[in-house]
C-alpha positions in Angstrom: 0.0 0.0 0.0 1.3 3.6 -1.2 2.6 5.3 1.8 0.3 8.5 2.7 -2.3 7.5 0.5 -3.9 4.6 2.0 -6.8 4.9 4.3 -5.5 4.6 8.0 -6.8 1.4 9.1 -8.9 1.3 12.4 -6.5 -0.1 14.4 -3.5 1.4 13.2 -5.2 5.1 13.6 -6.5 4.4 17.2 -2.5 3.4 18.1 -1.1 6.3 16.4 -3.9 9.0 18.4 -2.6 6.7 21.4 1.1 7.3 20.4 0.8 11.3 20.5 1.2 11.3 24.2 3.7 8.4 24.2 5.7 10.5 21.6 5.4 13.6 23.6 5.9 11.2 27.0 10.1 12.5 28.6 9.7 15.4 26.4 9.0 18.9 28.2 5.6 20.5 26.3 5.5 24.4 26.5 2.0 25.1 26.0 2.6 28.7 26.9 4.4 28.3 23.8 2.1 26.7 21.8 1.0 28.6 17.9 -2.4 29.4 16.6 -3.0 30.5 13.2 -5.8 31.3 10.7 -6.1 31.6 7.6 -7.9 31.1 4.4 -7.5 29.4 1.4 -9.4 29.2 -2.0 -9.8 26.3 -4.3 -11.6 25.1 -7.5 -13.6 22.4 -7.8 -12.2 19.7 -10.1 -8.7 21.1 -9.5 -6.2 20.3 -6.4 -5.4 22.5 -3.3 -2.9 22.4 -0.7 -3.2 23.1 3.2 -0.3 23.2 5.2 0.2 23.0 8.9 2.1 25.4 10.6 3.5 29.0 9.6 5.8 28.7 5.9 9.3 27.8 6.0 8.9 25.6 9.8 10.1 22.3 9.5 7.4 19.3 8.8 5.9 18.6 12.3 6.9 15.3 13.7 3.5 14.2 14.7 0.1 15.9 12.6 -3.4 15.5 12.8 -6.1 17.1 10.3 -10.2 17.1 11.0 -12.9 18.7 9.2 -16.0 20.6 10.0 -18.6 21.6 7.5 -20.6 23.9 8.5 -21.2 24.1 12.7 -20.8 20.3 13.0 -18.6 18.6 15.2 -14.8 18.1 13.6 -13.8 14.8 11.4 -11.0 13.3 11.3 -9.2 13.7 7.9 -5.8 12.1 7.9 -3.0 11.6 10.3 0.8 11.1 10.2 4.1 10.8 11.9 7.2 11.5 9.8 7.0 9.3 6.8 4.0 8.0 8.3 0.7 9.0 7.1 -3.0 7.5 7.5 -6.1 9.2 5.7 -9.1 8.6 7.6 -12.4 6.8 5.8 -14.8 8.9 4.5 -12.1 11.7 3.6 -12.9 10.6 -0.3 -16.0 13.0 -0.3 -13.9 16.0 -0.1 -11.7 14.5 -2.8 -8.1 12.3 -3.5 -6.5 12.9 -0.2 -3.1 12.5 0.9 -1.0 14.1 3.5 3.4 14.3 2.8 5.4 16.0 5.6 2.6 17.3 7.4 0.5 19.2 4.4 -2.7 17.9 3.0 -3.2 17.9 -0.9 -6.9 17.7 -2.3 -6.5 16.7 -5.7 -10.4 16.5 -7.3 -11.3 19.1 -5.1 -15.1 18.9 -4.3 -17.3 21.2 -3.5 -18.3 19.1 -0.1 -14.9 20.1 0.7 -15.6 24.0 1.8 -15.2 24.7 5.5 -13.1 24.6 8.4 -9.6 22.2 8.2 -8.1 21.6 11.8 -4.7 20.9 12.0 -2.4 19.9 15.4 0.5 19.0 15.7 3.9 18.4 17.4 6.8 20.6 15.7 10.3 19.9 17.0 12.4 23.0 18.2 15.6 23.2 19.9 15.2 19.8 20.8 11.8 20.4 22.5 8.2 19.9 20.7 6.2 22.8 20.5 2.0 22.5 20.0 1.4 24.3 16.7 -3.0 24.9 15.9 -4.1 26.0 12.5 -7.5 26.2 11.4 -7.9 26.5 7.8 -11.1 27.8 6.1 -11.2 26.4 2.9 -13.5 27.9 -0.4 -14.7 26.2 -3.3 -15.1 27.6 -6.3 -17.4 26.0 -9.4 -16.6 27.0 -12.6 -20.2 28.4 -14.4 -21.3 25.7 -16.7 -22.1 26.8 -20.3 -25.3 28.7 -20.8 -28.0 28.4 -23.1 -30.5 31.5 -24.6 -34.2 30.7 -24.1 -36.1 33.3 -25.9 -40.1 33.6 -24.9 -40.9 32.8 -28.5 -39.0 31.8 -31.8 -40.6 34.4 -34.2 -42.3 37.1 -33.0 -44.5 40.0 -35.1 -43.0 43.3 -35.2 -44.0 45.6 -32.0 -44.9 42.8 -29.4 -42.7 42.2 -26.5 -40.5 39.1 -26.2 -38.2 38.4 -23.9 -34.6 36.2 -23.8 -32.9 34.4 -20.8 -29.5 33.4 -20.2 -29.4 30.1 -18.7 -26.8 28.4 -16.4 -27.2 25.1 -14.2 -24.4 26.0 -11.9 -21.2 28.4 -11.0 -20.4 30.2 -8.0 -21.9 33.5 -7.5 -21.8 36.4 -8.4 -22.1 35.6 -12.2 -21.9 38.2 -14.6 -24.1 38.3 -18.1 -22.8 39.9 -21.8 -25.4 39.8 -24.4 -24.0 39.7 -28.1 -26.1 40.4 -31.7 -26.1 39.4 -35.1 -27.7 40.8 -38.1 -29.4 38.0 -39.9 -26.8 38.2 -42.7 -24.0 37.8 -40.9 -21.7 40.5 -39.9 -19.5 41.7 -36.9 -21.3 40.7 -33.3 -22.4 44.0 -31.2 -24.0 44.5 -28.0 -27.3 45.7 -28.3 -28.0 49.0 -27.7 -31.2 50.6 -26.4 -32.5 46.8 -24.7 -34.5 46.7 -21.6 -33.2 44.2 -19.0 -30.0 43.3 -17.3 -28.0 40.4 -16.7 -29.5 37.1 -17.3 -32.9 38.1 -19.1 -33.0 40.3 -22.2 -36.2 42.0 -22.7 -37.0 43.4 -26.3 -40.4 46.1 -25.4 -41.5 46.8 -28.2 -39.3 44.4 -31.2 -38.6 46.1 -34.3 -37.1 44.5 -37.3 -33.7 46.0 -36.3 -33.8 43.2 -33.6 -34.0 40.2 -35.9 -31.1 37.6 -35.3 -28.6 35.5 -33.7 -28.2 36.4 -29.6 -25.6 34.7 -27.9 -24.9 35.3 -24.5 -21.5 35.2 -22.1 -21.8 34.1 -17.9 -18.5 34.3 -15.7 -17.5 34.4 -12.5 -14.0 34.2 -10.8 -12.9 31.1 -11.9 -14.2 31.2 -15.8 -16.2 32.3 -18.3 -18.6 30.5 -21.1 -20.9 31.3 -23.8 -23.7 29.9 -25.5 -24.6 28.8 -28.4 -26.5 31.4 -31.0 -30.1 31.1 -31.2 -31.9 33.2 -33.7 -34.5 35.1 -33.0 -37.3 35.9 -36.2 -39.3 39.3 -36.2 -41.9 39.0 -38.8 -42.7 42.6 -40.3 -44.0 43.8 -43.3 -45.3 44.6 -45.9 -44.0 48.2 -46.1 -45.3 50.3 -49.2 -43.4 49.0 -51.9 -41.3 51.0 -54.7 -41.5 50.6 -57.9 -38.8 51.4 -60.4 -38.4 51.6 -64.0 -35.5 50.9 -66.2 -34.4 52.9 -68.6 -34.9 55.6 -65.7 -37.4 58.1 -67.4 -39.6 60.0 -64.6 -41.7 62.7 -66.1 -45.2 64.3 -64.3 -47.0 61.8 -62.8 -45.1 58.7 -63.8 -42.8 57.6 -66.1 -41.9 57.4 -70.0 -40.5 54.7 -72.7 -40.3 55.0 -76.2 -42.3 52.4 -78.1 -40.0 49.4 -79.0 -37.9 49.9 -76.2 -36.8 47.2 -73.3 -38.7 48.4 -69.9 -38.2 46.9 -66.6 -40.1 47.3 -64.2 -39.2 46.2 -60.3 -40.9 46.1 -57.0 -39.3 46.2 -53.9 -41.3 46.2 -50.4 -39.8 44.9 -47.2 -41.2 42.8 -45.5 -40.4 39.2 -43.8 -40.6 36.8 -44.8 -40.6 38.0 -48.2 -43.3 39.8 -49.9 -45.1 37.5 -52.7 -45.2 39.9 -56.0 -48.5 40.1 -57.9 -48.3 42.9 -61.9 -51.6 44.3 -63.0 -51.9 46.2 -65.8 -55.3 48.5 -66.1 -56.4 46.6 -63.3 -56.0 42.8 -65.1 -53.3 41.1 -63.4 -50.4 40.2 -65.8 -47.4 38.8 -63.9 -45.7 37.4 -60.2 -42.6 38.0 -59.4 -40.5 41.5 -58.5 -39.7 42.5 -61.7 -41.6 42.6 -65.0 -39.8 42.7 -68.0 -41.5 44.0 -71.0 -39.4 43.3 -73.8 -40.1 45.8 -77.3 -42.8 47.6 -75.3 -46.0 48.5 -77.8 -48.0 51.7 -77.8 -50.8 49.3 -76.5 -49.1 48.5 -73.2 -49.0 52.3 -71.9 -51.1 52.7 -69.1 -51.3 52.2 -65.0 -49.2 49.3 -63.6 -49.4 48.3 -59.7 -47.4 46.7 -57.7 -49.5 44.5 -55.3 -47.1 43.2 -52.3 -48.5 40.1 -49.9 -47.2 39.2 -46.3 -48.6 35.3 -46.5 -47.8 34.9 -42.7 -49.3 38.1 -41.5 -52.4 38.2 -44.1 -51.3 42.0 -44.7 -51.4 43.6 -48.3 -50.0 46.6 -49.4 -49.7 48.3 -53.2 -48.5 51.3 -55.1 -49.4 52.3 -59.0 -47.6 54.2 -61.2 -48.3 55.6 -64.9 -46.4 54.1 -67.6 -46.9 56.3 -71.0 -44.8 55.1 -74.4 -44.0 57.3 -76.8 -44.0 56.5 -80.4 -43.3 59.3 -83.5 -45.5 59.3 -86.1 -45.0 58.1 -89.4 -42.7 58.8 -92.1 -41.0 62.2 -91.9 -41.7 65.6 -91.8 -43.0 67.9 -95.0 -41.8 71.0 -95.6 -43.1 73.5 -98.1 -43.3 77.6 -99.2 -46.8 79.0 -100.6 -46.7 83.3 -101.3 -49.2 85.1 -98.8 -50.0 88.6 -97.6 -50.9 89.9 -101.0 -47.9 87.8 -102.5 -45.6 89.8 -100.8 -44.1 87.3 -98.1 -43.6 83.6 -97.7 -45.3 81.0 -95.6 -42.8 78.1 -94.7 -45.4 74.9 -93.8 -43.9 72.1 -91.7 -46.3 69.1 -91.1 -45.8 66.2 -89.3 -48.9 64.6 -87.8 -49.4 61.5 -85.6 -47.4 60.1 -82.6 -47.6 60.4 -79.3 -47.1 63.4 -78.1 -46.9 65.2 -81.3 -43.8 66.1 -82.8 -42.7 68.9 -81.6 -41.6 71.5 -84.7 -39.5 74.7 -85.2 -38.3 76.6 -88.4 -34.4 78.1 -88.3 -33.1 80.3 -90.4 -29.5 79.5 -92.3 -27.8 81.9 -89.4 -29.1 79.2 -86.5 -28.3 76.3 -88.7 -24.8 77.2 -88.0 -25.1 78.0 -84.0 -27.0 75.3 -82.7 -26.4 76.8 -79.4 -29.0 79.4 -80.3 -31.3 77.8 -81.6 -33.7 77.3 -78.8 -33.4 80.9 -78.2 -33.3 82.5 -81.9 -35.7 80.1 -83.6 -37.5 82.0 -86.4 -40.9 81.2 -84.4 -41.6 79.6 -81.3 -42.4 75.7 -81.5 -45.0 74.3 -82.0 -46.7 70.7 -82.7 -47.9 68.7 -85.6 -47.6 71.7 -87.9 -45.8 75.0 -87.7 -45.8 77.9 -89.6 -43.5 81.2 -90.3 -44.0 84.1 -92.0 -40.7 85.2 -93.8 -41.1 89.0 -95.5 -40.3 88.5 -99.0 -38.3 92.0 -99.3 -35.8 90.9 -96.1 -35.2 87.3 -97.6 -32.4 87.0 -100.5 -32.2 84.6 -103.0 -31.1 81.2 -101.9 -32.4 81.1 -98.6 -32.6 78.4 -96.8 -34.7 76.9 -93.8 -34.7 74.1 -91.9 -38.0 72.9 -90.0 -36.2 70.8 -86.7 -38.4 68.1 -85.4 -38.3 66.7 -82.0 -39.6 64.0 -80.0 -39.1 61.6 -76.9 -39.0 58.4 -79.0 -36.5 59.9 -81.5 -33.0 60.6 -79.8 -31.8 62.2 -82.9 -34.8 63.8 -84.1 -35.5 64.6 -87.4 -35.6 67.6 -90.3 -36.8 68.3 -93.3 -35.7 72.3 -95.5 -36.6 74.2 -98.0 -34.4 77.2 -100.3 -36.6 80.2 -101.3 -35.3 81.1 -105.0 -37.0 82.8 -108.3 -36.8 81.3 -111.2 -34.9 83.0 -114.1 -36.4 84.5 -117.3 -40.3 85.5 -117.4 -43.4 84.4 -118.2 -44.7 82.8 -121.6 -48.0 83.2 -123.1 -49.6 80.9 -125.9 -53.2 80.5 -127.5 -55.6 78.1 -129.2 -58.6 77.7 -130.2 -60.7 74.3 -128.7 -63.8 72.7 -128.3 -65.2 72.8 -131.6 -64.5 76.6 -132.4 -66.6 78.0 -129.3 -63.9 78.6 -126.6 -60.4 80.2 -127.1 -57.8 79.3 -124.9 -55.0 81.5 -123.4 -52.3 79.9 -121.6 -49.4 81.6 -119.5 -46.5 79.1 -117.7 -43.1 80.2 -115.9 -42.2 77.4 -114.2 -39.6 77.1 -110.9 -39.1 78.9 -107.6 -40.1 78.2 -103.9 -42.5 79.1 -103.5 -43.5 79.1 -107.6 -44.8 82.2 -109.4 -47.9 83.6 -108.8 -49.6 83.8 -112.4 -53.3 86.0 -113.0 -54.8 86.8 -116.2 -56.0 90.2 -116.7 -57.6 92.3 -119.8 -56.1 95.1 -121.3 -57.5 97.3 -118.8 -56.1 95.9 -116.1 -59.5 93.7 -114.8 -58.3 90.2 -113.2 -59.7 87.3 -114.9 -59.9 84.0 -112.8 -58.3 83.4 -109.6 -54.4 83.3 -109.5 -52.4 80.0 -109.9 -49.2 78.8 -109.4 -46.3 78.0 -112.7 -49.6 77.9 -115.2 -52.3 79.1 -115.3 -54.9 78.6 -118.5 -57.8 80.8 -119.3 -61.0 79.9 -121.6 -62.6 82.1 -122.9 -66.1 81.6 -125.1 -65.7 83.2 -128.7 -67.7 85.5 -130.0 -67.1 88.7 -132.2 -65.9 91.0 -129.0 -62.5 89.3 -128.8 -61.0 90.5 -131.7 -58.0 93.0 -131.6 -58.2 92.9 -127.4 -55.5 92.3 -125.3 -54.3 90.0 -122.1 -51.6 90.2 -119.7 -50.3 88.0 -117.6 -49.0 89.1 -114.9 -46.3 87.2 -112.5 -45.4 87.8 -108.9 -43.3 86.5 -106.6 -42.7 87.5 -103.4 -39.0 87.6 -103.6 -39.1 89.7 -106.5 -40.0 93.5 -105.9 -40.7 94.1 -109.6 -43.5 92.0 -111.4 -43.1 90.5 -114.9 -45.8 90.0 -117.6 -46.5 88.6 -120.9 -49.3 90.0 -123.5 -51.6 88.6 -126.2 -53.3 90.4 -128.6 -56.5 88.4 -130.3 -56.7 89.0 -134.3 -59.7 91.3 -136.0 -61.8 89.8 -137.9 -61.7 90.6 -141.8 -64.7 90.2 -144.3 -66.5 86.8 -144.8 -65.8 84.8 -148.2 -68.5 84.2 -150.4 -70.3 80.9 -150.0 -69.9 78.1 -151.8 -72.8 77.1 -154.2 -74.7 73.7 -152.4 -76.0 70.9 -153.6 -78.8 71.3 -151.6 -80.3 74.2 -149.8 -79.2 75.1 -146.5 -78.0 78.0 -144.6 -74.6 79.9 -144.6 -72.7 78.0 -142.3 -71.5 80.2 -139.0 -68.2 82.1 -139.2 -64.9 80.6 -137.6 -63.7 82.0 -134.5 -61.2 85.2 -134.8 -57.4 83.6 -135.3 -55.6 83.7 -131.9 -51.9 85.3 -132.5 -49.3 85.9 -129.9 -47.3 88.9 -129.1 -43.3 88.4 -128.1 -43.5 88.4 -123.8 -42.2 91.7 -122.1 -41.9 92.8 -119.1 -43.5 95.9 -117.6 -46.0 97.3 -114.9 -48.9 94.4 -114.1 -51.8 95.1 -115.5 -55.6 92.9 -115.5 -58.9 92.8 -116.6 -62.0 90.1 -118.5 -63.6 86.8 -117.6 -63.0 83.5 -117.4 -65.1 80.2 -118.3 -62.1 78.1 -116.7 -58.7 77.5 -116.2 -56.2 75.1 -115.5 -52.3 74.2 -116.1 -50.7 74.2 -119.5 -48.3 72.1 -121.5 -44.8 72.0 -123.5 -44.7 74.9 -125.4 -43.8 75.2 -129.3 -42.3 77.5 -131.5 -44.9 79.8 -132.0 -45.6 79.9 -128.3 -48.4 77.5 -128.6 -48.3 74.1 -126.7 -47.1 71.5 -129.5 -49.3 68.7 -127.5 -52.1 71.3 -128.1 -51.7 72.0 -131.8 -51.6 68.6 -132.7 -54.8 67.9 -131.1 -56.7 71.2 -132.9 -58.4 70.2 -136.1 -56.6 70.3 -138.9 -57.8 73.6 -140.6 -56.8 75.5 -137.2 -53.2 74.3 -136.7 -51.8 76.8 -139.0 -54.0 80.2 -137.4 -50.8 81.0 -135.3 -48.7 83.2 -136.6 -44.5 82.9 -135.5 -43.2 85.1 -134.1 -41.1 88.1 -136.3 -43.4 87.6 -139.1 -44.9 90.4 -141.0 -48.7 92.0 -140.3 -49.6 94.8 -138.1 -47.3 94.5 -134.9 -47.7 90.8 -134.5 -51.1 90.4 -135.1 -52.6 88.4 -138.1 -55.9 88.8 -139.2 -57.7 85.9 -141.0 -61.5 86.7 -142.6 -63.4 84.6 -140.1 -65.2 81.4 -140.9 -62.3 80.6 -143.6 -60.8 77.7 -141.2 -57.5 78.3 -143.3 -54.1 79.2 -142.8 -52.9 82.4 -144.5 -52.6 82.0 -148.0 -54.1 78.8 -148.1 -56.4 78.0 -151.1 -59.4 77.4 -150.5 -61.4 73.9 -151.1 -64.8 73.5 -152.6 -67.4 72.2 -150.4 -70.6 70.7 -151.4 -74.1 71.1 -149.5 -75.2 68.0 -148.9 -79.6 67.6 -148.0 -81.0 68.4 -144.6 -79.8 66.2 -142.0 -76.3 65.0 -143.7 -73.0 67.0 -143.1 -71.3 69.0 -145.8 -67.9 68.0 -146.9 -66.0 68.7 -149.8 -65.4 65.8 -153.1 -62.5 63.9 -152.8 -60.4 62.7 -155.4 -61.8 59.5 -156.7 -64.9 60.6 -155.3 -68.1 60.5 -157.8 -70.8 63.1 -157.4 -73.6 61.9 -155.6 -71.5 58.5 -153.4 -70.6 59.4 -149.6 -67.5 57.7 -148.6 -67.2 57.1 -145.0 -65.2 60.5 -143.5 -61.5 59.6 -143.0 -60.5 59.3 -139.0 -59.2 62.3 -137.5 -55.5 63.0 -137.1 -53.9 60.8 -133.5 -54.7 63.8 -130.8 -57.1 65.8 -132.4 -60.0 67.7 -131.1 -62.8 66.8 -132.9 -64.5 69.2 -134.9 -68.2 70.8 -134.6 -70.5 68.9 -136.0 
């Protein structure tokens, strides 16, 4: 048996208490100078603590005895020894593995039955005498806190009740202190928490917010250690807030937002809440997706309108839901017109820009050539203010050169670069031209003026010789019938031309031919009546230029052809019957200033024989013999030339 450790037998430990006077038996024992001491000494459970007997650095004692007293019972006896000797008493294995070396008593696997009083007597040699030595030794055991757990009133709790946690620990000797420690839900650095009700080992949360959500962990120590719990996570349900709605491309305008029309727009929704918010899309109040975001891909004019967001909290049954407006753009079609017309008496310029359609309308502005070139200015210096769909400016003909030109900018949302159509005011060089024919059978004479070009084109009006308009104005051409009869012989027409860039006006002047005496008839085979005279020969007069002048009436008017030599359309002539292509005279031959005369109802050029014609009975047309033709035999008439007018019948 191990020497010091083994439990003192019953016999042997009644000998050696017997052996202390024996030992002390010869020996002189000053109790006068017997020692008392006091002290205490602090130990932890589980670990091993040392009492010694008598003051430090005495030799060991040559006889010891140590007894224990919890609390205010009567002393036990612990252990006893003698030198190398050494008995522990039974029942000293409650306060843990005892042994006792040299006098001192080691507690290895301290217990916490061990706290109290330690006795200890015994005989200490000194100067060859044996003093009496008393210690009383009051021992303290510390536990070490056992690791806590967080119990939290309930797992998930709705946002603005109370819950409450508690820090948990089955034992550790007191005092204990509590830490509390937070974690957001997505991780992060721990942090107290601030602003908590509560102290120590309960945590109280009056009202939670959704700032509170997460993992708590908690810390208890005390002298001897300190230990922390494991995380328990703690759920505030919240939500939904008002959710926000965003649109991609970012285009906010009043009262919602903008796209252009075949554009990508994305629409997302966004409204806290936990857990997470389930997404319904209507559009115009029909629903049209789920989910956060709503893409619609090559957005149509169609899908303009009112979109909301409609946000559901499945655990708390709680709604919420926001709208916005969603308008698309789209430009209208094709591209935008530009164009000049004369106004204010023909003496300035209307420039006409049209675009119609899209959404909003086009937005359109005229610039002159000066803003062209600073396009700085041009908001500021626009030749008019803008307008939509159509605009219009008035340019004064006298302050506009020849060769101006305009631009008409158009702009819209759905058109980053916008558009632009122009225009160049110029007058066309030269001056007027004036032909005439006769038509329709011999009753209408036809008097035709053209001076094509320009923007805007020339202004054209017929007037008589004194100056009276005839028919309404007309632009390059203009063509005026008139219904023969014996009053139009030897008058004249003007036509006049205007422009409004031009400050002078230019003309050109006709001069119908008189009428000369009537040929005698030709004898008929039948009886009839003198046919009626031919309409007076039409003749034109070289174009000048000089002051306007007006006058007559009209029985039409319209735009003329290519002209010929002799001023008359060649389209025109050709379609005349043949015995009036030849009444025009060219120009620079002879008769009296320009103006031929032709007895009327001849139906012949100048010079021109004449041919026999036959009377034919009632009812049947007259027509003169052809060759091969015997008296009294009709041949079927021979077809009229390609692009003749027919004749009267």
């Amino acid at each position: 048996m191990e020497r010091g450790r083994a439990p003192l037998p019953p016999a042997r430990g009644l000998w050696l208490l017997c052996l202390l006077p024996a030992l002390a038996g010869g020996q002189l024992l000053a109790a006068g100078e017997a020692a008392y001491e006091e002290r205490a000494v602090t130990g932890v459970r589980g670990r091993t603590v040392e009492l010694s007997c008598g003051p430090g650095g005495s030799e060991p004692p040559a006889v010891v005895f140590w007894s224990f007293a919890a609390g205010s019972g009567p002393p036990r006896a612990v252990a006893v020894g003698s030198g190398p000797e050494a008995a522990v008493a039974p029942g000293a294995g409650t306060l843990g593995r005892v042994t006792l070396r040299n006098g001192t008593l080691e507690l290895r696997e301290l217990r916490a039955a061990a706290q109290g009083r330690f006795l200890c007597q015994g005989l200490f040699p000194q100067r060859g005498r044996l003093r009496v030595g008393y210690a009383a030794v009051l021992l303290r055991v510390l536990v070490p806190v056992s690791k806590p757990f967080v119990r939290p009133t309930a797992a998930a709790v709705a946002e603005g009740a109370a819950v409450a946690l508690t820090c948990a620990v089955r034992e550790g000797t007191e005092p204990r202190s509590f830490s509390w420690q937070h974690q957001q839900p997505r991780g992060g650095p721990s942090a107290s928490p601030e602003g908590l009700g509560g102290a120590g080992a309960e945590l109280r949360l009056t009202p939670a917010n959704r700032s509170h959500a997460g993992w708590y962990v908690c810390t208890v120590g005390n002298e001897v250690n300190n230990r922390t719990s494991e995380p328990v996570y703690l759920d505030i349900v919240y939500g939904p807030d008002q959710p926000a709605i965003s649109v991609e491309p970012f285009s906010p305008e009043a009262g919602g937002f903008s796209a252009g029309e075949r554009e990508d727009v994305v629409l997302t929704c966004l409204a806290p809440s936990n857990p997470p918010s389930r997404y319904v899309w209507l559009h115009n109040g029909s629903q049209v997706h789920t989910g956060p975001t709503y893409v619609l891909a090559a957005i149509a004019r169609a899908q303009a309108g009112t979109y909301t967001c409609l946000a559901e909290n499945t655990h708390l049954q709680t709604r919420t839901q926001a709208t916005i407006v969603l308008t698309v753009y789209y430009p209208p079609a094709g591209s935008p017109s530009c164009s000049a017309v004369a106004t204010g008496d023909l003496r300035d310029v209307a420039l006409r820009c049209r675009w119609p359609g899209g959404f909003p309308p086009v937005r359109l502005r005229w610039v002159g050539p000066q803003e062209e070139e600073e396009e700085e200015e041009e908001e500021e210096e626009g030749v008019m203010g803008t307008s939509f769909s159509v605009a219009t400016s008035i340019q004064p003909g006298a302050a506009t050169r020849n060769g101006s030109s305009f631009s008409c900018l158009a702009s819209h949302p759905a058109l980053p670069r916008g558009a632009a159509c122009g225009t160049t005011l110029w007058v066309p060089a030269g001056g007027p031209s004036c032909a005439a024919a006769a038509t329709k059978g011999d009753e209408y004479v036809m008097l035709r003026c053209r001076w094509e070009g320009g923007t805007p084109p020339v202004t054209l009006r017929w007037r008589d010789g004194g100056g009276r308009a005839l028919g309404d104005p007309a632009p390059s051409a203009t063509i005026l019938v008139l219904s023969a009869n014996g009053t139009l012989g030897g008058r004249d027409f003007v036509c006049a031309a205007e422009h409004p860039l031009r400050a002078a006006g230019a003309e050109c002047r006709l001069r119908l031919g008189k009428l000369g005496p009537s040929p005698p008839l030709l004898p008929r085979r039948r009886g009839g009546d003198t046919p009626a005279p031919s309409p007076p020969c039409l003749l034109p007069v070289s174009p000048r230029r000089g002051p306007r002048a007006g006058g007559g009436e009209e029985r039409g008017g319209g735009a003329g052809g290519r002209r010929g030599a002799a001023g008359v359309p060649a389209a025109r002539r050709r379609g005349l019957p043949r015995r009036y292509r030849g009444l025009v005279r060219p120009r620079g031959t002879g008769g009296d200033a320009g103006v031929g005369q032709i007895p009327a109802g001849t139906g012949r050029r100048v010079g021109q024989p004449q041919r026999p014609r036959r009377r034919v009975a009632a009812g049947r047309r007259d027509l003169p013999l052809r060759r091969g033709q015997r008296r009294g035999h009709r041949q079927p008439p021979r077809p009229p030339p390609r692009g003749a007018v027919p004749g009267p019948p």
